[in-house]
Structure formats: structure tokens, C-alpha cells
C-alpha positions as CSV (number, residue, x, y, z in Angstrom):
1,X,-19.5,-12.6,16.9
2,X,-21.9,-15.5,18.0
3,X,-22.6,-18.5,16.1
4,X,-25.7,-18.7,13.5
5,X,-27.8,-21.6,13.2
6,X,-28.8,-19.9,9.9
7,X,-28.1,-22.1,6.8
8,X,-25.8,-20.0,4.8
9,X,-29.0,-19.8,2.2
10,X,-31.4,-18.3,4.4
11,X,-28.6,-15.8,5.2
12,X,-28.0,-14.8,1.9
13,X,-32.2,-14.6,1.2
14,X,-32.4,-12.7,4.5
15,X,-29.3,-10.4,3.3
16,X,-30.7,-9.2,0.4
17,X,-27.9,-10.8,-1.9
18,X,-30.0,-13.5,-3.4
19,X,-33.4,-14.2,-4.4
20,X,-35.2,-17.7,-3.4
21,X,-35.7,-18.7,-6.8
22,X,-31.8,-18.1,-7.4
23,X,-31.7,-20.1,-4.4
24,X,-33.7,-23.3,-5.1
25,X,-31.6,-23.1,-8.7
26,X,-28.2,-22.9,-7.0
27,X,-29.3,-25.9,-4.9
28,X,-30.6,-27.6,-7.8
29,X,-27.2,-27.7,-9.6
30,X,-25.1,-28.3,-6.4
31,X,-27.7,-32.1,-6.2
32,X,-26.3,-32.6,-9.7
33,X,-22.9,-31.7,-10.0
34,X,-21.8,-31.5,-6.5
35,X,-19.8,-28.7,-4.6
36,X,-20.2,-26.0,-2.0
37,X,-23.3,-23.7,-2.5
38,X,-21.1,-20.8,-2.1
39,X,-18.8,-21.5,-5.0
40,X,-21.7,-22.2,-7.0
41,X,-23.3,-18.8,-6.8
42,X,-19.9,-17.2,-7.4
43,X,-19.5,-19.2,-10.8
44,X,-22.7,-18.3,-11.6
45,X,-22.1,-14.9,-11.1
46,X,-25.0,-14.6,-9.0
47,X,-22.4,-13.6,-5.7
48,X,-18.7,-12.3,-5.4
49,X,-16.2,-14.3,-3.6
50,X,-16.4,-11.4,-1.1
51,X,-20.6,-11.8,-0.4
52,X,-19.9,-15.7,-0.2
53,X,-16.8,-14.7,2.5
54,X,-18.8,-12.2,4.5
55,X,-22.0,-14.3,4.5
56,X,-20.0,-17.2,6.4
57,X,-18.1,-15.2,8.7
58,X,-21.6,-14.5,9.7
59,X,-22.7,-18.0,10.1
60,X,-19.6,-19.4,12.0
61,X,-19.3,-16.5,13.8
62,X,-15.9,-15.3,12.7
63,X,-14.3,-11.8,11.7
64,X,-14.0,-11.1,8.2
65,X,-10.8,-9.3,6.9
66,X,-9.6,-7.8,3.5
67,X,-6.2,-8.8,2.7
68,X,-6.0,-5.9,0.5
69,X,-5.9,-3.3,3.4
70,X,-5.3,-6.0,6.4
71,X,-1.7,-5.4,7.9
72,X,0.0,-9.0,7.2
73,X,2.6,-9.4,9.5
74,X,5.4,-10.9,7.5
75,X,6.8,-12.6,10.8
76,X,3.4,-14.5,11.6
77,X,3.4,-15.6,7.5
78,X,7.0,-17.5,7.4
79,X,5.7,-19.4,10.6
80,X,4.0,-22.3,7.8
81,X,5.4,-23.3,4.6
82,X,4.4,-22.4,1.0
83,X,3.1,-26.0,0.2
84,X,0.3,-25.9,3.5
85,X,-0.6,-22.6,2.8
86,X,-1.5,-23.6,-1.0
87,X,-3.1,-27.1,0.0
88,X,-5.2,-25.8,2.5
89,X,-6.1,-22.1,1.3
90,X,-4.7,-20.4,4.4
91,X,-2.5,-17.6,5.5
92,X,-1.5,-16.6,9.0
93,X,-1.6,-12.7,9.1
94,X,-0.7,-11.9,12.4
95,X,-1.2,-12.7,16.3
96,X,-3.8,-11.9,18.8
97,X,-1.7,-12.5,22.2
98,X,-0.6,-16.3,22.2
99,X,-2.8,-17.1,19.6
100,X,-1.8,-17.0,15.8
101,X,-4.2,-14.9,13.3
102,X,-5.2,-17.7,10.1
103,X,-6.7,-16.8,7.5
104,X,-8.8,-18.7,5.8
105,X,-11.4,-19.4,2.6
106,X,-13.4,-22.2,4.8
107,X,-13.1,-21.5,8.6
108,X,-15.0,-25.3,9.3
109,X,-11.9,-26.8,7.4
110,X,-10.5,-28.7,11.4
111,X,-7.4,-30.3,9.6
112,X,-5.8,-27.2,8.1
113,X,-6.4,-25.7,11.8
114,X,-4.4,-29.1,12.8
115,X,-1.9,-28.5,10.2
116,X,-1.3,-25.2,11.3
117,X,-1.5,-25.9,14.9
118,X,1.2,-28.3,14.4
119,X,3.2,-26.3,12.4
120,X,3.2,-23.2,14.8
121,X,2.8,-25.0,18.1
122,X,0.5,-22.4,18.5
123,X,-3.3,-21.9,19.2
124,X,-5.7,-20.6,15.6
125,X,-7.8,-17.9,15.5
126,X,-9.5,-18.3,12.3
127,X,-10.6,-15.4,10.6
128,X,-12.6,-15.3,6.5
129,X,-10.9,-14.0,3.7
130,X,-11.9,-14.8,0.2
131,X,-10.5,-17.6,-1.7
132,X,-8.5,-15.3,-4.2
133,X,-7.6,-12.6,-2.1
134,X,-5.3,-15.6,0.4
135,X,-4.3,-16.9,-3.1
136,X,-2.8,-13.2,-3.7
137,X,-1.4,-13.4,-0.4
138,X,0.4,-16.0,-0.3
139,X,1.9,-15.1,-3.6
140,X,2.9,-11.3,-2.8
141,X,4.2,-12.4,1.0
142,X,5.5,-16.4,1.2
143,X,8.1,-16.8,-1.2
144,X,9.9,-13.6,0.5
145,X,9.1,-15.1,3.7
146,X,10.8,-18.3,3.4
147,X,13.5,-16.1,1.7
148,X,13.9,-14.4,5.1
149,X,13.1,-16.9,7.2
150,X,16.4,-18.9,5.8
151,X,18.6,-15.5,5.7
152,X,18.0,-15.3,9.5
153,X,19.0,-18.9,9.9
154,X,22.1,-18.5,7.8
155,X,25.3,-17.2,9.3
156,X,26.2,-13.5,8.6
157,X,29.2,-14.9,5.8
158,X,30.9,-13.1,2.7
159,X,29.0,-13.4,-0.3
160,X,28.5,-17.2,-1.8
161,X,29.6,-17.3,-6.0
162,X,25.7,-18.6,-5.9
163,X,24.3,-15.1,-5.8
164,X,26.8,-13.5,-8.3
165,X,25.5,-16.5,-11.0
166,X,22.0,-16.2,-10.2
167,X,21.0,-19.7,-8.2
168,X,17.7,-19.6,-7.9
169,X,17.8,-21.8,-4.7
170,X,19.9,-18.7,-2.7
171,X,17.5,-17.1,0.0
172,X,18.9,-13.7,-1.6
173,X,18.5,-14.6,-5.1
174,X,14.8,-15.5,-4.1
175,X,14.0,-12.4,-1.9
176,X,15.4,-10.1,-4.8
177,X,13.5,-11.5,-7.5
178,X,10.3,-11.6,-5.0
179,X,10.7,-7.9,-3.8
180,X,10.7,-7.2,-8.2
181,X,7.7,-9.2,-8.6
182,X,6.1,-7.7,-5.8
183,X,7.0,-4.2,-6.9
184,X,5.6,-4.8,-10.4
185,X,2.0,-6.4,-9.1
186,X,1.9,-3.3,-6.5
187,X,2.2,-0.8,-9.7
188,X,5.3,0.7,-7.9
189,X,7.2,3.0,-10.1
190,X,10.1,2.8,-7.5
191,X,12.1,0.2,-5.5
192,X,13.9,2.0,-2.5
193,X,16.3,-0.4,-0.3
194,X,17.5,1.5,2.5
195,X,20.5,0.2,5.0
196,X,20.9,1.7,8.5
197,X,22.7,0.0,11.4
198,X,19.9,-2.2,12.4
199,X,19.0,-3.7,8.9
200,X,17.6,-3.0,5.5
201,X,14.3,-1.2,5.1
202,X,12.6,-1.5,1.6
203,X,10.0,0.8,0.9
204,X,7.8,0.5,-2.6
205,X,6.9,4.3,-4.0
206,X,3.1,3.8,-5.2
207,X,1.0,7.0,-6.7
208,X,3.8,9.0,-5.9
209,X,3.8,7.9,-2.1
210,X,6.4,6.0,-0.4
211,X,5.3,2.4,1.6
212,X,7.2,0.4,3.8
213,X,6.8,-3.2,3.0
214,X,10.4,-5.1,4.9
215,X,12.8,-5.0,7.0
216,X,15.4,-7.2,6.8
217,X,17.9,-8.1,8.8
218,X,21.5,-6.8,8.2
219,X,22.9,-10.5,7.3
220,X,20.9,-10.0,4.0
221,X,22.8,-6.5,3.3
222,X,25.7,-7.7,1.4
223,X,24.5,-10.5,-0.5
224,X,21.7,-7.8,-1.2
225,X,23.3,-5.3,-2.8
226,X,25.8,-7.5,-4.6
227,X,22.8,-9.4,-5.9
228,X,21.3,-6.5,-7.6
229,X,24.6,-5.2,-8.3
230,X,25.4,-8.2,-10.8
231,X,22.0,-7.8,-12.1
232,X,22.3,-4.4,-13.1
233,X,26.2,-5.0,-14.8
234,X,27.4,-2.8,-11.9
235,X,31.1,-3.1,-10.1
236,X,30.3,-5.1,-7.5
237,X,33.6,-3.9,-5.6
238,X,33.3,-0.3,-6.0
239,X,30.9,1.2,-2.7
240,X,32.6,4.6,-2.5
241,X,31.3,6.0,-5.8
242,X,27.7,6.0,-7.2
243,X,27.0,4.0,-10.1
244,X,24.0,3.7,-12.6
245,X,22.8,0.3,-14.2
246,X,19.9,-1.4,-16.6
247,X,18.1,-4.7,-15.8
248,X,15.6,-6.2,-18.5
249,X,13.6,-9.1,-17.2
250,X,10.6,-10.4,-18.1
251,X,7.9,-10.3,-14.9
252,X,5.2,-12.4,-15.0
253,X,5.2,-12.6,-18.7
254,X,5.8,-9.2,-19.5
255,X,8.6,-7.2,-20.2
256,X,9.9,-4.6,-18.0
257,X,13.0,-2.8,-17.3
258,X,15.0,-1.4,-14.7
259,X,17.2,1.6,-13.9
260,X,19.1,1.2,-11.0
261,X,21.4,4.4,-8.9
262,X,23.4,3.6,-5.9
263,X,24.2,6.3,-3.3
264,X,27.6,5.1,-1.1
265,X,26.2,6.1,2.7
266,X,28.0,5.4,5.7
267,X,25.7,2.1,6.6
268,X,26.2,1.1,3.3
269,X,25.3,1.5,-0.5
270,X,21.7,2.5,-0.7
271,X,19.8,1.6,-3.9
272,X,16.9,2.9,-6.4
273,X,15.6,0.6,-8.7
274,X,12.7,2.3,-10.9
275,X,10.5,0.4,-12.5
276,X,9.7,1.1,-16.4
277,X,7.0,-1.0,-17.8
278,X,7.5,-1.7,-21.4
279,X,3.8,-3.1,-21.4
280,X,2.3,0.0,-20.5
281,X,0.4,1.8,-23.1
282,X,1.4,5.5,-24.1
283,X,-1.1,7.8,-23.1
284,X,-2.8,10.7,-24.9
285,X,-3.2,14.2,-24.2
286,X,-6.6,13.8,-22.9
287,X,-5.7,11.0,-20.4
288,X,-3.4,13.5,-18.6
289,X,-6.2,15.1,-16.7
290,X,-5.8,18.3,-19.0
291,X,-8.5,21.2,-18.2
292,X,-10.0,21.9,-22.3
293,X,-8.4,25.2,-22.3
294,X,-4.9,23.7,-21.1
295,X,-5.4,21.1,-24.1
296,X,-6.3,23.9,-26.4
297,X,-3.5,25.6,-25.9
298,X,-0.7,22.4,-25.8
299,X,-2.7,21.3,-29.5
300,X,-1.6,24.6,-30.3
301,X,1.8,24.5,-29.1
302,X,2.3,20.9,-31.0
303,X,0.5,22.4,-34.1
304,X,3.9,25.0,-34.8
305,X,6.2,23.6,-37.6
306,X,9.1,25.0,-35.6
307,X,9.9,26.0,-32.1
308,X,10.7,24.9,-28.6
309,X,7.9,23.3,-26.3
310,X,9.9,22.2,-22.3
311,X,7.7,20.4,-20.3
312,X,9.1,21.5,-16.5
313,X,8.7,19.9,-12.6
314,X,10.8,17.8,-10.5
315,X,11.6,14.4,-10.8
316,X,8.7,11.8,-11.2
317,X,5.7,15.2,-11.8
318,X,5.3,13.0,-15.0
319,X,7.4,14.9,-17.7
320,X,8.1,12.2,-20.3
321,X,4.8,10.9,-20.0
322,X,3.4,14.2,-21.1
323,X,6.4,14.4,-23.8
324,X,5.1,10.8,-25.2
325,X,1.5,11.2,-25.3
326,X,2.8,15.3,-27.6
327,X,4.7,12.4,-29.6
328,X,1.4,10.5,-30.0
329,X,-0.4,13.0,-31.3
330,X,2.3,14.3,-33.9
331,X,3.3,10.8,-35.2
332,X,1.8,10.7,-38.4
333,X,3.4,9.4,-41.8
334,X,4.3,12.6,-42.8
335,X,6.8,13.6,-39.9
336,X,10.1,12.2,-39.3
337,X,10.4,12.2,-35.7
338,X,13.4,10.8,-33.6
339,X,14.3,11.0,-30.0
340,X,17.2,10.9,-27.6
341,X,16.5,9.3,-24.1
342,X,17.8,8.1,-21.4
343,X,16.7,5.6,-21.3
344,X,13.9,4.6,-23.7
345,X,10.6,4.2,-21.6
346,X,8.4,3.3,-24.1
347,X,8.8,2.1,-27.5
348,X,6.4,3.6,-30.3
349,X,5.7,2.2,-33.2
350,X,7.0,4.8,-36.5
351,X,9.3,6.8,-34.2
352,X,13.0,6.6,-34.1
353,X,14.3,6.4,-30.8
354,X,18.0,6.5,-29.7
355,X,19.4,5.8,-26.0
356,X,22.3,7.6,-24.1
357,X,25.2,6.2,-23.0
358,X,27.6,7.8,-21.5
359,X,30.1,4.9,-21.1
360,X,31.3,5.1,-25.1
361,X,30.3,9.0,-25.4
362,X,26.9,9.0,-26.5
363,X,26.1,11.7,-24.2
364,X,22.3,13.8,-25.5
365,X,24.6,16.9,-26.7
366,X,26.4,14.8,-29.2
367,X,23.9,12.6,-30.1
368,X,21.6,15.5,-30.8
369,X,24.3,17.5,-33.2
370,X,24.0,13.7,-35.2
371,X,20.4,14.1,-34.9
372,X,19.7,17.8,-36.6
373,X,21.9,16.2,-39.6
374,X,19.1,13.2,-40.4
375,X,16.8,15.4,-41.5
376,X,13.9,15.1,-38.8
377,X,10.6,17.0,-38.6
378,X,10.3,16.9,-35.1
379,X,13.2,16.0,-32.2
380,X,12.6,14.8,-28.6
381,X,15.2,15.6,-26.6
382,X,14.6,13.6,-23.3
383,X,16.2,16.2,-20.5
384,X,17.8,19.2,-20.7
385,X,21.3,18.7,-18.1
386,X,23.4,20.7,-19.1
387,X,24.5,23.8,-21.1
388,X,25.5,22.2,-24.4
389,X,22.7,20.4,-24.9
390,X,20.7,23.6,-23.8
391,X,22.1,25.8,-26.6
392,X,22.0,23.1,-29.4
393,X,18.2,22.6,-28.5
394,X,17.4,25.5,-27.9
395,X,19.0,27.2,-31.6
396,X,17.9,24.0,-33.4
397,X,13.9,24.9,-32.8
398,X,15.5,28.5,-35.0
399,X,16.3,26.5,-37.7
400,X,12.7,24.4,-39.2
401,X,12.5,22.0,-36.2
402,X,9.9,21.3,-33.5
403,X,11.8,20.6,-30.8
404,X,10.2,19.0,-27.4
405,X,12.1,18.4,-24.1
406,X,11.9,18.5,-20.2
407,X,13.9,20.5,-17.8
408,X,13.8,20.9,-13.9
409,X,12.1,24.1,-12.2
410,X,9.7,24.3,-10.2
411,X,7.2,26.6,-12.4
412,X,6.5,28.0,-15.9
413,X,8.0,31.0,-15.5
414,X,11.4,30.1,-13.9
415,X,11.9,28.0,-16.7
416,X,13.1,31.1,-18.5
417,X,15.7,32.1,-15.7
418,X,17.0,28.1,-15.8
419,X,17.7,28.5,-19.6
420,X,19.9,31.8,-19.1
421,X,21.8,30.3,-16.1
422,X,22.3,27.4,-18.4
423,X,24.2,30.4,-20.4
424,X,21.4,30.9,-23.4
425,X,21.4,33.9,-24.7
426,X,17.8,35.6,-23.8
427,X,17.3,36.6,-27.4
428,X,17.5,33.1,-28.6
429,X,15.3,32.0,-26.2
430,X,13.0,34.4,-26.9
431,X,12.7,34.0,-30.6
432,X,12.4,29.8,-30.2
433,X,10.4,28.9,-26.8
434,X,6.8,28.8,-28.2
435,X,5.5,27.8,-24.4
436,X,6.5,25.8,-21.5
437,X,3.9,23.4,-19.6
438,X,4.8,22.9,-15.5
439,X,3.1,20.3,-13.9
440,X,3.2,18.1,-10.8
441,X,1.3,14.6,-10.4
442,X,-1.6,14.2,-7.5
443,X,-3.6,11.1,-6.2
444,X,-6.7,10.4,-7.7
445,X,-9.9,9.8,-5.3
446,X,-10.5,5.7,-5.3
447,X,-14.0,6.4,-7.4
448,X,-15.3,3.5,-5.3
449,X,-15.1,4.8,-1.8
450,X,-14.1,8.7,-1.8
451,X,-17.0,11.0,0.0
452,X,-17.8,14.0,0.8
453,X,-16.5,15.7,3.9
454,X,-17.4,18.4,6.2
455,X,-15.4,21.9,5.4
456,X,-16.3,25.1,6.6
457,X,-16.4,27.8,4.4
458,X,-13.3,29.3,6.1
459,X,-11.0,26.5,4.8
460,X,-11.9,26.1,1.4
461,X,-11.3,30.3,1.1
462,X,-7.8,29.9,3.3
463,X,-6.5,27.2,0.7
464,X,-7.8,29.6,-2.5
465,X,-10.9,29.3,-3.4
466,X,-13.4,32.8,-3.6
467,X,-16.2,33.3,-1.2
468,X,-18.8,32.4,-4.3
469,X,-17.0,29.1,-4.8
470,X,-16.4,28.3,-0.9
471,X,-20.6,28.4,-0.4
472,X,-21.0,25.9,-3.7
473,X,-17.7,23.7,-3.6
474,X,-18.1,20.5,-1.5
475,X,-15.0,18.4,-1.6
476,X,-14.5,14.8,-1.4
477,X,-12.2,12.5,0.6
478,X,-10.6,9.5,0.4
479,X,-11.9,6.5,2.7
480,X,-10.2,3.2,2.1
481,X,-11.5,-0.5,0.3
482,X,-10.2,-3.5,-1.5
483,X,-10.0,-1.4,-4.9
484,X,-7.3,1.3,-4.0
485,X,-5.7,-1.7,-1.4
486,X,-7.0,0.9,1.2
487,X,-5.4,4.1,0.6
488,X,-8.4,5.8,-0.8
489,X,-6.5,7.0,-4.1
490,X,-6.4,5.0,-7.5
491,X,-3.9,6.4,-10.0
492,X,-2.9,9.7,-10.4
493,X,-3.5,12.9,-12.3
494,X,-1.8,15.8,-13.6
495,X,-1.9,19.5,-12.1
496,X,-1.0,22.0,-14.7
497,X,0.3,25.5,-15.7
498,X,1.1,25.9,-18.9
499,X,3.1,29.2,-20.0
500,X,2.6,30.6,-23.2
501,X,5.7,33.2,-24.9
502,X,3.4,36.0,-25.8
503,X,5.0,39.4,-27.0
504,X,4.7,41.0,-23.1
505,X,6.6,37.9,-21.3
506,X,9.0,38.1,-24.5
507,X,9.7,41.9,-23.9
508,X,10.0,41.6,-20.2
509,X,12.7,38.2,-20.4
510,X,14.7,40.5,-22.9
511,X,15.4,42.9,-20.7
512,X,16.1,39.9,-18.1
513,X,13.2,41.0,-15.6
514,X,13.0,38.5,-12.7
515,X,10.6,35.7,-12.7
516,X,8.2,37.2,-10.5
517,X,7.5,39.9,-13.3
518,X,7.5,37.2,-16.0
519,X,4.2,35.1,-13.9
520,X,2.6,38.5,-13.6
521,X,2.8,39.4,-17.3
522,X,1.4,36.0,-18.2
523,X,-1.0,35.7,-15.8
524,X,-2.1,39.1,-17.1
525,X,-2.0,37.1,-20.6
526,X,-4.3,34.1,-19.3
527,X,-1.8,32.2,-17.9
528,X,-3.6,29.8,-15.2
529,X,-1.6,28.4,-11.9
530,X,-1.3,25.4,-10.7
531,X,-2.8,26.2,-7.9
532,X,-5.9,27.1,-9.6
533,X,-5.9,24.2,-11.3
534,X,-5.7,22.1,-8.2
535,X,-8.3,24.2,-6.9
536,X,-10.6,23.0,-10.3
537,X,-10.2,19.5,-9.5
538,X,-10.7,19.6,-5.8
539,X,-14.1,20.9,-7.0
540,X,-14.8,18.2,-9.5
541,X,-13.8,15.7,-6.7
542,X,-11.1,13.9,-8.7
543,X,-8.7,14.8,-5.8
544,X,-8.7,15.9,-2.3
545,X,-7.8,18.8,-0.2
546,X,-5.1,16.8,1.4
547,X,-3.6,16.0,-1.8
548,X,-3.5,19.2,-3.2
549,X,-1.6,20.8,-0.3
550,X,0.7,17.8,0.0
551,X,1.4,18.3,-4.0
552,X,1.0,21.8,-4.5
553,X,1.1,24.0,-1.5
């Protein structure tokens, strides 16, 4: 890009960003109180820190990166130390040949190039990024990188006492409690570290979607997994056999918890860590992407004095999230509601909430039998595992109870087959299921960059849609920008079939038809798919084609 002789004014005025007047004011202030122009507009709110960026790259002639979608080499960041990087606003990202990629807020600033220089013995090729984008930067990748820039200097040695008490000067100590903070600013809901024979991948899942964000090398393994271990009140020296732990910690000022599972491999014990944000706020019926008619029928389901409502799908489709915003809307004075979890994901103010703990016996089937004697309105039952706790459910919604729970299969209507392998008799079933909702989670669009794209008619009837719709529908895709960190999704919404035990699907389970003949006689009773209702928001561009078929099909 060649250099400009422009002022970074005129560039602005010729840009379209700013007026003269706006201008000659800007200029004005920066006489009396001093200061780059740019910073000036910004704190007026006149510009962004992204116009400002932009504008300059233009006038010096230098690229302009995101660091919200740039790949940062994490390699190319460890080269300088934390305390240059803060001083002088800059971040090297990665390397074009022998030269080292820097980012930078001010790409005229000649002794941070030096320092750098120094630093890397390396030539600088400067490129803009906005002031609080490298300030993010630096936080999300340094303080791992130093981390793993001592754990490759350090000698691959048993496990010092200073990770098992928590030192915060350890490498591993510092690389853990990075890769959490990390994971929490990146709204992951899951922490995956991953050994093989050539190191330790960690991989963050975000909106349902697994990133790779490390390797490390193996010398960090041990100290690792102990690490967490301790953190988690684990058995350090037992790797043959899985083991579940808690950690509570507060992140950044706010409190979070986390359930960690090991999985013994042979390259070692691989680790989960999900992430439960205590801070988050419970959401409502109508933030979970509900068509009217599915919330109709759900207020409906809620509305019975007595009777079972399951919520069904695999693990993370969003289950107790759709079990807490049914608990929002039927916590009122009135109702004595308590549930059973494991664990408690989000507290709720006039609820009682118990956790499981298998470790002195509180498993959910005897808890619950405690439960049906404390005279409750309505019970949550968190998961339905296992048989006992099936039947006891199941009878208690017979007996004046609302009873609300989640259980694994991969439809509405299998959910009836799951409850009679789980040995419930069909007639009891029958009489207390009043519905069961299925659902999956799917990416939302970014609402700042998705667009339309091109699809024949042909494709939009071969995924499901009727030739009427196919010559209407135009569906959007995602693109990429700084607000969904370039993926081209933001958050994530529900896909839906909700199941409703009318007297046909009753008659039919009773004489234990299959579950094919149990969709048929509800879709024959209103029933919607999923798929339909994928289909539904593919029109209404809150989600793409791609998505869809990645969740659904």
C-alpha cells in the first residue's frame, strides 16, 4: 500500500467519516488540551477506534488487521515480553518470511520497532490494529505465552509440590489459570485438553462448535493434568479410572464454576472442564427461540397442576436451560418448588435447590423419595439416568405433582420407548406424561454481517422446503467480522418439536406400537418436526442452511 501525503484529517473529510466543521472542532480541542487528533475524535464519539485504525493504515501505508478474526500465532507472541508489549501497545502476530508480523496502535512509533527489533533479532513489519483490540490481545495470548515459553525451557521433570499448592509463579499454574480465563472471556461452555503422543491439544467448544486454540508440548502433560486434578479435589494418583470433580473460582470478578470428567486413554488422562456461569441470567421461555404455537403449547403444558413434562436431546441441545426458564415462569409465591441437580447451574431466587452427590449417597432417586415427602407443588428432577429414578418420577406426577425433567433421545416420540426400556410400565406413562419437548441448539446468523446467498430452487426443495416456499424463501449466510470474532454466528438458538400425549398417541403406546407409529399419530395430531422448524428459521434468516444440516439433518 503506498504512502499518503494526506493529513490524517483530510483523509477522514475525504472518507466520508467526518465533517469539516467536526474537524476544525477536533483540532480546536487538540491546541488546548493536547493529544493525537485521532484519540480525540474517538473520545468524542465522533469516530471508532476502528475508523481512526483504518484511516492511518491508509496514510502510512500499512495493512490493517482485526485481531478478532486475525490468526495470532502464539509462537511469534512469546517472542517479546508482557511488560514491552503493554508499554508500547504492540503485539507480534505472526511472520511474513524473515520478518516478524507487529501489531501495532501507532505504526510511526520507531522505538517500540527498536524494542522489538532488539528483542526478536528480527526485522518488523508493522501492521494497524486498534488500541483495544492489541490490549485484548495481549491479555487473551501473553500470559499463556510466557507460560509456554518457560515450560519449553524447563526440563521434562516429575511434578514440583509448587503446582499441587497452587504457586502462582509455576509456568503450569499460570497456563491453567490463563487457559480458564481465556475460556470464560471466549463464552466457551467447554474446556477440552486432549494428549496424544506429540503433545497436548486444547480446544475451547464455542456455540456448540469445537476450536483449537494450543498445543503444548508434552513436558506440560503431567504437571497439567495434576494441576487441574488438585483443583478439582480429584486423586491425583489414580489415571486408570475416570473421575468427576467441582472447581469454584471467581474469574474476573465473577463467579463461575466448573465440572470436570477425566477419560484414562492410552497417551494419557484426557480432560473436560465445562464451564457454568453463575453470573448468567436465567432465560425465559420466549428467549429460547420458541415458534408462538410451540410456546402455546409448552404454557400449556406448565399450566397442569399435575403431570410429567421431559424435555429430550443429547448432551449440550440445551435441556436445563429450557427446564429453568419452565421454572421461571412457574415461580410464583404460591408454589413450593424444589429441585434435584447435578449440579446446580443456576441459582434462583424463591426456589429450593438440592445437589447430587454420589460420594455420601445422595444419588437423584433417593433424594427425590425425600423430596415427594416436603410437600412441593412442583419438582425438577435434573436427568432421568436410570430406572429408579424413572419410576419414582414418573408415578410421582400420578399423585398432585408437576413434575419436570430431561432425558436422552434423540426425538419426541422415542422418548416414550426410553421410558419402557427404563422398565415403566406403559400405563403409568400413559396416564402422567402430559408432553415431551425435543430440541437441539443451532448457531445464530452474526446480525451484523450474515447475507443473502445464491440457492437454486432445487436445493432449498432437496433439504425440505415445498416448491411455493422454494420460489419465495431466500436464505442468508454467515460472512465473518469483529462482532462474532469471525465465524459469522453470534449465540445460538433452539430447534424444536414438542410432542403432545393426546388420546391417539396414548392408545397406540398402550398397545406398545413402535415409535415410528407414535410420530405418525402425532404429526397427524399437529405435532411439528424439527425439521420443519429448522426449515422456519432458515426462512426468517436467524440461521443458515449449513447450520441446519450440521444440527439437524
Amino acid at each position: 500500500m503506498p504512502y499518503s501525503r494526506e493529513r490524517i484529517g483530510e483523509i477522514l473529510i475525504r472518507g466520508g467519516l467526518i465533517t469539516p466543521e467536526q474537524l476544525d472542532e477536533a483540532l480546536a480541542r487538540q491546541r488546548a488540551e493536547g493529544g493525537k487528533l485521532g484519540q480525540i475524535l474517538v473520545r468524542t464519539l465522533v469516530l471508532t477506534e476502528e475508523d481512526i485504525g483504518r484511516t492511518l493504515a491508509e496514510q502510512k501505508g500499512y495493512p490493517f488487521i482485526s485481531l478478532t478474526v486475525y490468526a495470532v500465532d502464539r509462537s511469534a507472541v512469546s517472542m517479546i515480553p508482557e511488560r514491552i508489549a503493554r508499554r508500547r501497545l504492540v503485539l507480534p502476530v505472526g511472520f511474513d518470511g524473515t520478518s516478524i508480523v507487529l501489531a501495532m496502535a501507532d505504526p510511526l512509533d520507531i522505538e517500540a520497532i527498536d524494542d522489538v527489533k532488539l528483542q526478536t533479532g528480527m526485522s518488523v513489519n508493522p501492521v494497524v490494529a486498534s488500541p483495544t483490540q492489541i490490549q485484548y490481545a495481549i491479555d487473551k495470548y501473553i500470559a499463556s505465552a510466557d507460560a509456554v515459553q518457560d515450560i519449553l525451557l524447563a526440563d521434562d521433570e516429575p511434578v514440583p509440590d509448587e503446582v499441587l499448592t497452587g504457586d502462582e509463579d509455576v509456568p503450569i499454574v499460570r497456563l491453567v489459570n490463563q487457559l480458564i480465563r481465556e475460556g470464560v472471556a471466549d463464552d466457551a461452555s467447554d474446556i477440552h485438553i486432549e494428549p496424544s503422543d506429540k503433545g497436548v491439544r486444547i480446544r475451547y467448544r464455542i456455540d456448540g462448535v469445537l476450536h483449537e486454540v494450543m498445543q503444548l508440548p508434552l513436558s506440560a502433560k503431567a504437571g497439567l493434568i495434576s494441576r487441574i486434578k488438585v483443583m478439582a479435589d480429584m486423586d491425583i494418583a489414580e489415571r486408570r479410572r475416570p473421575q468427576d470433580g467441582r472447581i469454584a473460582v471467581m474469574v474476573d470478578g465473577r463467579a463461575i464454576d466448573f465440572r470436570v470428567a477425566t477419560l484414562p486413554t492410552p497417551q494419557g488422562e484426557s480432560i473436560v472442564i465445562r464451564i457454568l456461569n453463575q453470573d448468567d441470567r436465567v432465560h425465559s421461555l420466549e428467549d429460547l427461540g420458541m415458534s408462538a404455537t410451540h410456546l402455546e403449547i409448552v404454557q400449556r403444558f406448565l399450566s397442569r397442576p399435575y403431570g410429567a413434562v421431559l424435555v429430550s436431546g443429547p448432551t449440550g441441545s440445551g435441556k436445563t436451560t429450557s427446564l429453568y426458564a419452565g421454572l421461571l415462569m412457574l415461580n410464583e409465591e404460591s408454589r413450593k418448588i424444589i429441585t434435584i441437580e447435578d449440579p446446580i447451574e443456576y441459582q434462583i431466587g424463591g426456589i429450593t435447590q438440592m445437589a447430587v452427590n454420589p460420594g455420601i449417597g445422595l444419588s437423584f432417586s433417593r433424594l427425590l423419595r425425600t423430596v415427594l415427602r416436603s410437600d412441593p407443588d412442583i419438582v425438577l428432577v435434573g436427568e432421568i439416568r436410570d430406572p429408579e429414578t424413572a419410576e419414582i418420577a414418573i408415578r410421582a406426577a400420578l399423585t398432585g405433582h408437576l413434575m419436570l425433567s430431561s432425558i436422552h433421545t434423540n426425538d419426541a416420540p422415542s422418548t416414550l420407548t426410553r421410558l419402557v426400556d427404563m422398565e415403566v410400565a406403559p400405563y403409568v406413562t400413559s396416564s402422567a406424561l402430559v408432553g415431551v419437548v425435543a430440541q437441539r441448539l443451532a448457531r445464530r446468523l452474526c446480525p451484523a454481517c450474515k447475507k443473502k446467498v445464491r440457492t437454486s430452487k432445487a436445493q432449498l426443495e432437496a433439504i425440505g422446503f415445498s416448491a411455493e416456499e422454494a420460489a419465495t424463501v431466500k436464505p442468508y449466510g454467515p460472512v465473518g467480522c469483529d462482532e462474532c470474532f469471525g465465524t459469522g454466528y453470534r449465540g445460538r438458538i433452539g430447534l424444536f418439536e414438542i410432542m403432545e400425549m393426546t388420546d391417539d398417541v396414548r392408545r397406540l403406546f398402550l398397545k406398545q406400537a413402535p415409535s415410528e407409529q407414535l410420530r405418525d399419530a402425532a404429526l397427524a395430531n399437529g405435532m411439528q418436526t424439527m425439521r420443519r422448524d429448522a426449515l422456519d428459521k432458515v426462512a426468517q434468516g436467524v440461521t443458515s442452511i449449513d447450520e441446519i444440516e450440521r444440527v439437524v439433518f
